[in-house]
ZAFIZA-976964 format. One line per 5 residues: for each residue x, y negated, z of N, C-alpha, C, O. Coordinates in steps of 0.05 Angstrom, whole numbers, plus 5000, padded with zeros to 4 digits. Atoms other than C-alpha are relative to their C-alpha. Layout:
X Y Z X Y Z X Y Z X Y Z | ...
This chain:
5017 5024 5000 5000 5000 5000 5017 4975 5000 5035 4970 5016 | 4993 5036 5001 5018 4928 4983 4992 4981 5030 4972 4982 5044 | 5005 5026 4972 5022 4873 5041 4967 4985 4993 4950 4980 5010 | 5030 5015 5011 4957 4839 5003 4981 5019 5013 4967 5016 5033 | 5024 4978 4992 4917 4903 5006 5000 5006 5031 4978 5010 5043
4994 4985 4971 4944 4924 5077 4982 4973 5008 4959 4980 5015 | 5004 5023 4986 4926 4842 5101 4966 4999 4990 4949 4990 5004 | 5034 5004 5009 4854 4848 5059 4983 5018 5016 4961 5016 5026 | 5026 4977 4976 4836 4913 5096 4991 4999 5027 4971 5008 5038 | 4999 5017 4977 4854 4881 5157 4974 4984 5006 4956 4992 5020
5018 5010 5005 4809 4829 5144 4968 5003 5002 4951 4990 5014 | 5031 4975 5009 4746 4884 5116 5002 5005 5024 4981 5003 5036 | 5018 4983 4966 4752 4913 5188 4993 4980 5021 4974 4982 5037 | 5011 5027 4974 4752 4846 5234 4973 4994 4987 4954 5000 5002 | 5020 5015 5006 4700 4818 5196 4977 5023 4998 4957 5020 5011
5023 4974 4993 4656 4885 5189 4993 5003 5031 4971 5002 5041 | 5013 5006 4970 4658 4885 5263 4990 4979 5015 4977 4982 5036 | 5019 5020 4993 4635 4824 5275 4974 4998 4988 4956 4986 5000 | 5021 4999 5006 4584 4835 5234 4986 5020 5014 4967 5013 5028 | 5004 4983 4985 4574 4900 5261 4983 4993 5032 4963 5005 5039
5009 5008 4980 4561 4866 5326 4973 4986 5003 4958 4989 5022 | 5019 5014 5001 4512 4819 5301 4975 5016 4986 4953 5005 4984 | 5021 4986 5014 4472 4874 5264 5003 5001 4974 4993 5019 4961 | 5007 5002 5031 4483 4852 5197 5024 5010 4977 5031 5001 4955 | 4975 4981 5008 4539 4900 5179 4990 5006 4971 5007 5007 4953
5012 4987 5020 4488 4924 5126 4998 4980 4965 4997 4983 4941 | 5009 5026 5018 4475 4857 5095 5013 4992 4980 5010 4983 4957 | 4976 5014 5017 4541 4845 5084 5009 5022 4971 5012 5013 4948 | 5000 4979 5016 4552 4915 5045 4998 4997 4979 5011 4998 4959 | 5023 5000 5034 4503 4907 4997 5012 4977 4991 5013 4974 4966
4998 5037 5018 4523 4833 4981 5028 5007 4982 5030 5003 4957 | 4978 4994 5011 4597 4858 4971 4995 5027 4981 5011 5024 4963 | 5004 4987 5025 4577 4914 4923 4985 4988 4976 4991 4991 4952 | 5005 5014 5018 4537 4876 4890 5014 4979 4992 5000 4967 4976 | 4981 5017 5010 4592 4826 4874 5012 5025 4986 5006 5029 4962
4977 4981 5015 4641 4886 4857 4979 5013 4978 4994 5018 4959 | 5019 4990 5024 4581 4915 4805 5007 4970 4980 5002 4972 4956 | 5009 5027 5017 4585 4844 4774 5033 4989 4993 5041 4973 4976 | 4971 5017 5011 4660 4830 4773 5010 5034 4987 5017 5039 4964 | 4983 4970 5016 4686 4906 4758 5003 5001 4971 5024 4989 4967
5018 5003 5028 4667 4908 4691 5021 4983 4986 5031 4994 4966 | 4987 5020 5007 4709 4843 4679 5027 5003 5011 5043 4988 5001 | 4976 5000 4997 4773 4866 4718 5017 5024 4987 5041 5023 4982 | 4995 4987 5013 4770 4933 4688 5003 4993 4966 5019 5010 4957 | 4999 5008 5025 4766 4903 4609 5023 4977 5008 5030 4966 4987
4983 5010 5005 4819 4859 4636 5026 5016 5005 5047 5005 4998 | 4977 4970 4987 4869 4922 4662 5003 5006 4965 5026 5005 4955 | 5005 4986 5028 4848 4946 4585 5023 4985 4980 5042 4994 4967 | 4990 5030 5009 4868 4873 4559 5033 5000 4999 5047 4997 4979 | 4979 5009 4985 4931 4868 4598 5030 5028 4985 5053 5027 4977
4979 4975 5016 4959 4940 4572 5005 5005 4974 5024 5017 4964 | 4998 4998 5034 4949 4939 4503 5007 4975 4990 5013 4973 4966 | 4974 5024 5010 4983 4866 4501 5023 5001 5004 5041 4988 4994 | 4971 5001 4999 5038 4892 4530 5009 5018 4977 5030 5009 4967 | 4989 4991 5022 5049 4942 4472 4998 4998 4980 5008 5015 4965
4996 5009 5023 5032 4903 4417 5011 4972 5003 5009 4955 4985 | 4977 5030 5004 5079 4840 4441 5027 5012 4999 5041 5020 5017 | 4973 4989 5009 5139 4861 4400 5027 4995 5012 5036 4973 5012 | 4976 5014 4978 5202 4863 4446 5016 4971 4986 5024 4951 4998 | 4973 5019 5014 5247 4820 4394 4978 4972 5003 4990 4951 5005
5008 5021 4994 5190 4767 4404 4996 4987 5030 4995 4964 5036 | 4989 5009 4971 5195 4765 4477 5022 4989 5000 5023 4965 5008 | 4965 5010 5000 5271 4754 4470 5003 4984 4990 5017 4966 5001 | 4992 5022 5012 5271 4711 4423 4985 4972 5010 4994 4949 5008 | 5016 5030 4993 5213 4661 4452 4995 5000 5024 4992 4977 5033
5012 4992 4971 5194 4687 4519 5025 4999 5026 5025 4983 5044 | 4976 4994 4986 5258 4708 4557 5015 4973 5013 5012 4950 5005 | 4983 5010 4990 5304 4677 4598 5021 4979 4978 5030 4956 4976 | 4972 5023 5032 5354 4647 4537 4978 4991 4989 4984 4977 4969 | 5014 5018 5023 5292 4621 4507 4999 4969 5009 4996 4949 4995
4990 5027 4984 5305 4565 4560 4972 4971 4998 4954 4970 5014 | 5019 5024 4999 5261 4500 4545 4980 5015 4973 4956 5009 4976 | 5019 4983 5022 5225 4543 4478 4983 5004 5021 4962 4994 5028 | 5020 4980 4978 5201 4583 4528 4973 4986 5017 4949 4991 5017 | 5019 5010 4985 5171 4541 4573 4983 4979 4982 4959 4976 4987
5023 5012 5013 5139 4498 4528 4972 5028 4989 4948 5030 4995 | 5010 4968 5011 5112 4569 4493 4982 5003 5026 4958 5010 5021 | 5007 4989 4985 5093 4579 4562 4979 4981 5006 4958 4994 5012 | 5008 5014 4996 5060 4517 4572 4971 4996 4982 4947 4994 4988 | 5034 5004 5025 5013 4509 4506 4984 5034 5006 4959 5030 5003
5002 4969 5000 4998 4591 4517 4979 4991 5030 4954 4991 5030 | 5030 5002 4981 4963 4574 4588 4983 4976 5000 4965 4974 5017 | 5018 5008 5001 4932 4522 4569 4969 5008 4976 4945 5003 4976 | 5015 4984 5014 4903 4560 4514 4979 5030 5009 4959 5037 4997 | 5010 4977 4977 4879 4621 4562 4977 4983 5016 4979 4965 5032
5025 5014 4992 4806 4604 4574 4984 5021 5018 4960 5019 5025 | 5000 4976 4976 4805 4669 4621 4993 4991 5025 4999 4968 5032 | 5006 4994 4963 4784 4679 4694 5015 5003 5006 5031 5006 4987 | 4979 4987 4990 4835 4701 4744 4993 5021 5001 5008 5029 5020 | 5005 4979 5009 4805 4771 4727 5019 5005 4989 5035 5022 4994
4995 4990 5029 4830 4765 4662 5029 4995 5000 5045 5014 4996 | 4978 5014 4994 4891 4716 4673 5018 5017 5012 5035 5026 4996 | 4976 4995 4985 4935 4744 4717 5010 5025 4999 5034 5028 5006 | 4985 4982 5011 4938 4815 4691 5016 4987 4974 5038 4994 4966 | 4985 4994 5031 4952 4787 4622 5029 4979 5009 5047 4979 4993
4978 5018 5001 5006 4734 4649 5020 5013 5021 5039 4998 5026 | 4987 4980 4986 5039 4792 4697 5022 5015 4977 5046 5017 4976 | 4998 4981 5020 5033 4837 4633 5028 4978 4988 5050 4989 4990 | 4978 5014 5011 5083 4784 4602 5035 4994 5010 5057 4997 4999 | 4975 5001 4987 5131 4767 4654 5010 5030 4999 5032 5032 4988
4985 4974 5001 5145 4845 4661 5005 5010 4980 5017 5031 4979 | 4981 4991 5028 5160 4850 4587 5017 4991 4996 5032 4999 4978 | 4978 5003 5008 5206 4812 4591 5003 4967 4993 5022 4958 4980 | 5003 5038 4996 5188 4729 4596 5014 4999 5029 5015 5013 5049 | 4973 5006 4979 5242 4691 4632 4971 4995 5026 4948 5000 5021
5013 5020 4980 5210 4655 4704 4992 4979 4991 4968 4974 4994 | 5007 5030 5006 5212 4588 4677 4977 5006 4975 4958 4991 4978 | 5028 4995 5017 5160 4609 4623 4976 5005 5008 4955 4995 5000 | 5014 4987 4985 5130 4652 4672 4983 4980 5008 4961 4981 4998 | 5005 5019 4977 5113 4595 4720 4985 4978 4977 4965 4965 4985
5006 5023 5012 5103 4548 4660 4966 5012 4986 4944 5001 4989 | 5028 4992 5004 5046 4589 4630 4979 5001 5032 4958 4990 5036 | 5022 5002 4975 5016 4603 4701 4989 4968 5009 4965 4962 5012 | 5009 5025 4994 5015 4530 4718 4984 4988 4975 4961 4981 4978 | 5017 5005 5015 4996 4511 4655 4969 5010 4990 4957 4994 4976
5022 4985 4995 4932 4558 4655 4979 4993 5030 4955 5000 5035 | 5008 5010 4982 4922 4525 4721 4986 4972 5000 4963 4969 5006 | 5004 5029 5005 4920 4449 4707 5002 5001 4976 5020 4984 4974 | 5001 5013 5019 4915 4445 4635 4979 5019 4981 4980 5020 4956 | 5019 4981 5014 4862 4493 4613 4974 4990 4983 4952 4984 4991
5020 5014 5021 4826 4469 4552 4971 4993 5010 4961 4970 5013 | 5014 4998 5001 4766 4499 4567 4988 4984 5024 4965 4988 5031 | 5014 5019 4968 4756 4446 4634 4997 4974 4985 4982 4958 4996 | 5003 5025 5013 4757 4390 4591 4977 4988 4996 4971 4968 5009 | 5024 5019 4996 4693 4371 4572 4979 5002 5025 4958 4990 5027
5013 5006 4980 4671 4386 4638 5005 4981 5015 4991 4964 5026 | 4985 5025 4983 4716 4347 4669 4997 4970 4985 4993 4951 5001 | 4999 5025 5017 4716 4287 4613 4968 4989 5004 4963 4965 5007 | 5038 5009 4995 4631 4283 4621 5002 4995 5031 4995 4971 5035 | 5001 5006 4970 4637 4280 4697 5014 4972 5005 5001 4952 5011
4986 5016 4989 4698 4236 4711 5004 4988 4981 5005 4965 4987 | 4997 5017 5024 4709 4210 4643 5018 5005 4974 5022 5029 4971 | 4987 4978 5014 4753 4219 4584 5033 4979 5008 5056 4986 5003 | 4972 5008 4993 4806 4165 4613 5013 5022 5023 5033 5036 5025 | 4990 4976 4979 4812 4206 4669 5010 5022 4997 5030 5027 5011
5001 4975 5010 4812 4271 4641 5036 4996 4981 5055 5011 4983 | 4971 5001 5022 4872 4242 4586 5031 4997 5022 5054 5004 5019 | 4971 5007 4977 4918 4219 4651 5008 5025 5014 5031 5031 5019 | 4993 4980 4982 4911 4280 4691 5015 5020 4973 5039 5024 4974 | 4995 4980 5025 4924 4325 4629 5034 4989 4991 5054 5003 4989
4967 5008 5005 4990 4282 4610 5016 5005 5026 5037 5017 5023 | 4994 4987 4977 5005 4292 4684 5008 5027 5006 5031 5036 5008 | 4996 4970 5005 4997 4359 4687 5010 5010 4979 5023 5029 4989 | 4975 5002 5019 5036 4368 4623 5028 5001 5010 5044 5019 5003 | 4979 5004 4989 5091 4346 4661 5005 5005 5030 5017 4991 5046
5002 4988 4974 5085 4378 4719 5005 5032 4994 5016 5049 5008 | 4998 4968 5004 5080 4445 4679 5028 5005 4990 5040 5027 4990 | 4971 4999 5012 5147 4427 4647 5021 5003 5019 5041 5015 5015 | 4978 5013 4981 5184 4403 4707 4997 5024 5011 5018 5036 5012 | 5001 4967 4978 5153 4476 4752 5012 5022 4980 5020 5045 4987
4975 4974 5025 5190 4515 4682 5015 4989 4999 5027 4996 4979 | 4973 5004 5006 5245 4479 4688 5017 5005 5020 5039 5016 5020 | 4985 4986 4971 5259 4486 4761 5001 5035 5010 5019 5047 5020 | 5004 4968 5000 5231 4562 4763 5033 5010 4978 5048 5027 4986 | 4990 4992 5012 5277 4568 4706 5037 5003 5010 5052 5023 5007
4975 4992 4992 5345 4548 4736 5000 5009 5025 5022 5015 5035 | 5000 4983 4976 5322 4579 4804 5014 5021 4980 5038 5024 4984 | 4997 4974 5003 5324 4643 4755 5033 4994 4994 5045 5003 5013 | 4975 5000 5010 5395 4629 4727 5023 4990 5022 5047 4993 5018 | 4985 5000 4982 5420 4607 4791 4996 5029 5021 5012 5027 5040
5017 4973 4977 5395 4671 4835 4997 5015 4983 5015 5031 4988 | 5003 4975 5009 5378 4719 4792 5017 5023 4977 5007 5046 4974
């Protein structure tokens, strides 16, 4: 078992017993299966997702754009790539795992994750109708550069340490 899983199960038993206590041990059950009926579905087709990108992303294109020597390529690569990923963290984080373990440097790594974080297309016109589209254009050049600067530092962490 993983520290996550070990600290989540942890968690499933405090909190079952408190419910437990209050009666509504049962309540909670059903609510949490019925979430896992409703997300399964979507983590399993992303497990699916996640394995069959890793063996049709051709090693020599890892190396050449992805990797560690792809240096500032990379992280830009890494950068337009999550903001392009209009995924859930379902979907996301197998397929941006699936990458780093083929063989994408850190600083890519980090640059796609953040960039999938703060620059994700698909928030845009939610965000631009709400708060506006000045708003929306500053945070986005912001975050731009924020996803550059967290792949550039990730990146010589890796080349210093690793």
């Amino acid at each position: 078992m993983t520290i996550p899983t070990i600290v989540f199960l942890i968690l499933a038993v405090i909190l079952f017993m408190i419910n437990l206590r209050s009666g509504r041990h049962w309540a909670g059950l059903k609510s949490s299966f019925r979430q896992l009926t409703l997300a399964l579905p979507v983590i399993l087709l992303a497990m699916l997702l996640a394995g069959l990108l890793e063996v049709i992303i051709p090693e020599e294109f890892i190396r050449r754009w992805l990797a560690q020597e792809a240096g500032f390529t990379g992280i830009m690569l890494g950068t337009f790539g999550g903001m392009l990923m209009a995924f859930g963290p379902y979907a996301s984080y197998p397929i941006i795992a699936t990458i780093y373990h083929a063989g994408a440097g850190l600083g890519t790594t980090v640059a796609l994750l953040v960039g999938w974080t703060y620059l994700g297309l698909s928030k845009i016109p939610f965000e631009s109708s709400f708060l506006g589209i000045r708003f929306t254009a500053l945070r986005m050049a912001l975050g731009f550069l924020f996803c550059i600067l967290a792949g550039l530092i990730a990146h010589a962490v890796d080349l210093l340490f690793f």
